[in-house]
N, C-alpha and C positions, 0 to 999 in steps of 0.2 A: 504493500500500500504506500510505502515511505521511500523516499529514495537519499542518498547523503547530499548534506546540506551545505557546499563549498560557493559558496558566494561573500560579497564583499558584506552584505549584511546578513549573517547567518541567520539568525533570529528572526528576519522577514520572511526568509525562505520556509521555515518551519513553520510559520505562522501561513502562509500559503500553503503548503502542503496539507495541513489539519485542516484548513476550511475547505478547500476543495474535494476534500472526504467526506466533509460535513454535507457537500450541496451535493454531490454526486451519490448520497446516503448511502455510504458505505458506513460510515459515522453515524450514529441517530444519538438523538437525546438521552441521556440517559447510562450514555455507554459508558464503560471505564476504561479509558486510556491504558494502556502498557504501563508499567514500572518506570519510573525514571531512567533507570540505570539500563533498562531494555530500549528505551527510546534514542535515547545517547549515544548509544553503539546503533542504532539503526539508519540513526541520521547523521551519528562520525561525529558527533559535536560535543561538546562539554556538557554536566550538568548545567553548568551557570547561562549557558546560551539557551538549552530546553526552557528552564525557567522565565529567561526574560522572554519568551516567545507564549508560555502558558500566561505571563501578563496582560500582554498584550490580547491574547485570545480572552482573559479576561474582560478585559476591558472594552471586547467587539459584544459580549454578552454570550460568548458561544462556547465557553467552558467556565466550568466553577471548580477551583482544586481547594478540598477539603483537609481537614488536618487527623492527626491521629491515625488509629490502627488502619480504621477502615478508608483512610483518605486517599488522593489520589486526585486525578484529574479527569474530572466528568464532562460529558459532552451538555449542554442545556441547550433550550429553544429560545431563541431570542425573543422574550417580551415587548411590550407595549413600550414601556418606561425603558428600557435599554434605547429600542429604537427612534425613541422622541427625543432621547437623549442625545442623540447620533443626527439626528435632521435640526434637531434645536441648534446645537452645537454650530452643525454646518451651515446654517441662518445666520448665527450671532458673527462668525470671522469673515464671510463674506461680508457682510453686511448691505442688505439690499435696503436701495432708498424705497424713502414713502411711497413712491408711485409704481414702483415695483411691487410692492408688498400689495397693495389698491389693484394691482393688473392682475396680481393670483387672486385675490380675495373676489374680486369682481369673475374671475370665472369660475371657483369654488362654491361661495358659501351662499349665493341665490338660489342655484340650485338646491344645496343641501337644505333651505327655507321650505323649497316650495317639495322637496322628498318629504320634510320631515310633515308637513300639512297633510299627509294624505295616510300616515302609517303614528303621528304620536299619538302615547299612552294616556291615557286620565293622571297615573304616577308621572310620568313626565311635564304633562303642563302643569301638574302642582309642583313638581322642582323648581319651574320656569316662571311659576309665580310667588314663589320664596324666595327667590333670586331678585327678583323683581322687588320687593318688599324690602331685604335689607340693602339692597342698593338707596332704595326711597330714606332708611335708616341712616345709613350710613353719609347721604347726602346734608340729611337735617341738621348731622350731628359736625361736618364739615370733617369726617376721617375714613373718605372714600377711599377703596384697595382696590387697585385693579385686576386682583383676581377676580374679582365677583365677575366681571366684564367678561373674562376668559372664559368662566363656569360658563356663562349662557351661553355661548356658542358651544363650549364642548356639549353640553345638555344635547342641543342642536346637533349638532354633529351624531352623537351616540344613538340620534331614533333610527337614525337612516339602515342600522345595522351594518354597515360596511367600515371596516376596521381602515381600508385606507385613509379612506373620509378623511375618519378618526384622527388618524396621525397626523395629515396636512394640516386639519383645520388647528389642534391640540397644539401643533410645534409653531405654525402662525402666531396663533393669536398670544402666547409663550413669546416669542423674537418678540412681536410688539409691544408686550410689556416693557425694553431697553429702551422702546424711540418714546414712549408715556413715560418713563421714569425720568430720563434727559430732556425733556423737552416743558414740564410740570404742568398737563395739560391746567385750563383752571374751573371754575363751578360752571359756565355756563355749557363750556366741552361738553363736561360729564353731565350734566343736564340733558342735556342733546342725546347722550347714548343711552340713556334714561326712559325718554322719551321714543328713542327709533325703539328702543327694546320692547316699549309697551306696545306698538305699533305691531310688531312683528308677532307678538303674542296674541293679541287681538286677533291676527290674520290666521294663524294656530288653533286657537278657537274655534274660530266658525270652519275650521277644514276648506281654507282658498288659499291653494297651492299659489297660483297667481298672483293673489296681491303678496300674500309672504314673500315671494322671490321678490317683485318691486320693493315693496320695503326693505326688505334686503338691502338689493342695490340700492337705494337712497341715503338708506344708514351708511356702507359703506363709504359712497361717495361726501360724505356729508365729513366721514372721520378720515377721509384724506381731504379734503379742504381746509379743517380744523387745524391739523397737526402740521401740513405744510404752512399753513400762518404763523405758528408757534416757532418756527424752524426757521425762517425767515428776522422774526422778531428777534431769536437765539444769539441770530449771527450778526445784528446790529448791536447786541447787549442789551437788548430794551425788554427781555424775555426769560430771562435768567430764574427769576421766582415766581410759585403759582401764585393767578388774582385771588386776593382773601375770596371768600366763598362768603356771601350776602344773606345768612342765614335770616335775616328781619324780610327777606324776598323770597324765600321758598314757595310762598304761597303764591304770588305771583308770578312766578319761573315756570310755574307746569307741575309742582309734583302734589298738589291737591286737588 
């Protein structure tokens, strides 16, 4: 299965060897690797190269090396959270601009609006309307998190059943968390996504795949308008801190 591992980076070579046993399931989940000491002499290589390479395989999510009697190095299936971690990742170093991010999200997540109108649960719109609630909460209170933002889409995302969805929408709206934390959106922003959210739940309700997807795109486009003003602002210095949040105006902003 293995062949000796004489290249300039050893430890990559190994590390390609075992995953391509992995994809070609020779490998399955679960499996117990060889012996160290069997591995070693199979691949000509040192312990200490085997190990930096079962790191690295670690760290892909495609093996777990346990300790003690029974340990050893296992084959695992790459998870949800491994691979979010892997597209997040690869989001945050590249780093795509706002309008880039607005070009995936505009072909992703109206869709996934107008899937999720036709197949969510009773349990589902009530996540999406507790979401909805302590967002209204946490507006009143002026210590708005942008996780709750994320929730609602992942909610979205998760009715559709399709796991890729899942991960685009999941690792998205994740990256966009970095350009809202630099950027400090301020209360009327997060008003606005308050507001598209209740919109799009509305559209949820009544089961109209249709308007859900528009609302969709409207929100989106709405929170690429926002953020690129904030970004602009940034870079003149005029934008550096969020606007206080006008809690004596809640009631007048939309969220009564």
């Amino acid at each position: 299965m293995f062949e000796t591992a004489r290249f300039k980076r050893i430890s990559q070579n190994i590390v390609k060897q075992i995953r391509q046993a992995i994809l070609r399931g020779d490998l399955k989940p679960g499996d117990h690797l060889p012996p160290e000491k069997e591995l070693s002499e199979k691949f000509g290589v040192s312990k200490a190269s085997l190990r930096e390479a079962f790191r690295a395989l670690e760290a892909l999510g495609l093996l777990e090396v346990r300790q003690g009697v029974s340990g050893g190095a296992f084959v695992r299936e790459v998870d949800l959270e491994t691979a979010r971690e892997g597209l997040f990742n690869y989001l945050f170093f590249k780093s795509p601009s706002i309008e880039e991010f607005t070009q995936l999200r505009r072909i992703i997540e109206p869709p996934v609006a107008e899937i999720a109108a036709g197949k969510i649960s009773e349990k589902e719109l009530s996540d999406l309307e507790a979401n909805l609630a302590k967002t209204k909460s946490e507006l009143e209170t002026g210590s708005y998190m942008y996780e709750i933002d994320i929730e609602f889409h992942r909610i979205l995302a998760s009715t559709t059943g399709n796991s890729l969805l899942y991960l685009i929408v999941d690792s998205m709206q994740s990256a966009l968390v970095n350009i809202k934390q630099l950027l400090h959106p301020d209360y009327d922003f997060t008003l606005k996504v308050y507001q598209a959210h209740s919109k799009i739940l509305q559209a949820l309700r009544e089961g109209k795949g249709a308007k859900a997807k528009e609302e969709m795109r409207k929100h989106i486009d709405e929170v690429e308008e926002g953020l690129v003003a904030l970004s602009r602002l940034r870079k003149t210095g005029a934008g550096e801190n969020p606007v206080p949040r006008p809690k004596e105006n809640i009631k007048a902003g939309g969220l009564m």
